[in-house]
Every structure is written in structure tokens, then in C-alpha cells.
C-alpha positions in Angstrom: 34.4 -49.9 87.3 36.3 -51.6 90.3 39.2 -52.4 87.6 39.5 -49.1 86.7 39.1 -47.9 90.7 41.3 -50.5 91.5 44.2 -49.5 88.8 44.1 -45.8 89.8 44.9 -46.7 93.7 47.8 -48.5 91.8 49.0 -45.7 90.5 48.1 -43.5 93.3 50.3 -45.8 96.1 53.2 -46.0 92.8 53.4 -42.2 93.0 53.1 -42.3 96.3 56.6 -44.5 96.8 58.2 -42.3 94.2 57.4 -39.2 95.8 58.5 -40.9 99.1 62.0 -41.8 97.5 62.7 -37.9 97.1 63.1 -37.1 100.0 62.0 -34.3 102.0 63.9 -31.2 100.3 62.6 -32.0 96.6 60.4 -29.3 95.2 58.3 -32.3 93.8 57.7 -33.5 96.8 56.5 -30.0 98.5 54.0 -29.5 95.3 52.3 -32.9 95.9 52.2 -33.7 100.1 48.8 -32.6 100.6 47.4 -34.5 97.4 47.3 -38.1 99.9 46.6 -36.7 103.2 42.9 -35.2 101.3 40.1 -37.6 102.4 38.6 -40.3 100.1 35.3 -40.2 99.0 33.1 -43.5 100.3 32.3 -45.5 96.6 28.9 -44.0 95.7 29.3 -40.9 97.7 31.7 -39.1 96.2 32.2 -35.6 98.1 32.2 -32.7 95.8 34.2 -30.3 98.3 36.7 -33.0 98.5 36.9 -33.2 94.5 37.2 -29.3 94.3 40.3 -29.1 96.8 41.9 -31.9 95.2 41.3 -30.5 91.5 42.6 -26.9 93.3 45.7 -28.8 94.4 46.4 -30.4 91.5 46.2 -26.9 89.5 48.7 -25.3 92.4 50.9 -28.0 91.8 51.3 -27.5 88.0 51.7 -23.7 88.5 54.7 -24.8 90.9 56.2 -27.1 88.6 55.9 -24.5 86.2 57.4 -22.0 88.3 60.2 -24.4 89.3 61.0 -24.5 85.6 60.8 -20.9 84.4 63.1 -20.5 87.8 65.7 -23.5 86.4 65.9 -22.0 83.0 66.4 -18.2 84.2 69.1 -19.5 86.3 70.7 -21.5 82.8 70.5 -17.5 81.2 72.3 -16.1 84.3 75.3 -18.8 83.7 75.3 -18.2 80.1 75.1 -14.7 80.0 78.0 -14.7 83.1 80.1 -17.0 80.4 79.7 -14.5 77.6 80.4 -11.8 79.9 83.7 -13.3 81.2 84.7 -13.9 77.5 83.8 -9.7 76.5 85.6 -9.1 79.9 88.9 -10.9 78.7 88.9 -9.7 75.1 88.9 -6.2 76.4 91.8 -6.5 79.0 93.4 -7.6 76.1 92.6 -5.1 73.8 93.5 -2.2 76.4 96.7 -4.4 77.8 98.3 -4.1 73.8 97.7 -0.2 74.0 
């Protein structure tokens, strides 16, 4: 059990660096600086409320990455459909410029 508590802080101070290396302006970053400022449980103690918040967190923190997404590949659409719409736009100047 202490290996496996021992590999998850690990991981937790890995993620922590990363998310540290992003700087303040990353959307990742926003999403997850609560998650290491939420108080540890003592070992054999483990604090429910805390466990809720963090699992709360966690879930707010997908639905923002999710958002962030959806938002990223709306914006691709835009540029597309303002590309195609350019093109259209062009072909008929030309077709009323020949008249």
C-alpha cells in the first residue's frame, strides 16, 4: 500500500511541474490550481468532504477541458466556413464582372 501511496505522490508532484511549466495563462492550468492547494487526508483518516471536493473538482475540470475543446473546434468551423465563403465570394465577382 505505501508503494502504491508513494507512486501516486509521484505522479501527483510530475503533474504538478508540468502544470507549473504552462504558465499562468494556460486553460489547463486554470482547470487544475485548486486540485494541490485541497488538504491531504492523515493515512488512516481519510476525510470524506475532502474526497468529495476533490472528486467535484476533478469532474469541473473535465467539463472545462471539454468545453475548451468544443470551443477550439467551433473556432476551426468559423475558419473553414470564412474560407469557403471567400471562395463563393470570388466566384461570384467573377461571374457578375463577365456580365
Amino acid at each position: 500500500m505505501k508503494s502504491q501511496e508513494n507512486q501516486e505522490q509521484q505522479a501527483l508532484e510530475q503533474i504538478r511541474t508540468i502544470i507549473e511549466t504552462l504558465g499562468p495563462d494556460s486553460y489547463i492550468t486554470s482547470a487544475l490550481q485548486n486540485i494541490f492547494s485541497v488538504p491531504s487526508e492523515t493515512p488512516g483518516n481519510p476525510n470524506l468532504l475532502d474526497e468529495l471536493q476533490k472528486i467535484r473538482l476533478l469532474e469541473k475540470t473535465v467539463q472545462e477541458w471539454d468545453t475548451a475543446s468544443q470551443i477550439e473546434e467551433l473556432q476551426r468551423q468559423i475558419q473553414e466556413t470564412e474560407a469557403h465563403l471567400a471562395v463563393l465570394k470570388e466566384k461570384l465577382h467573377n461571374l457578375t464582372a463577365k456580365q
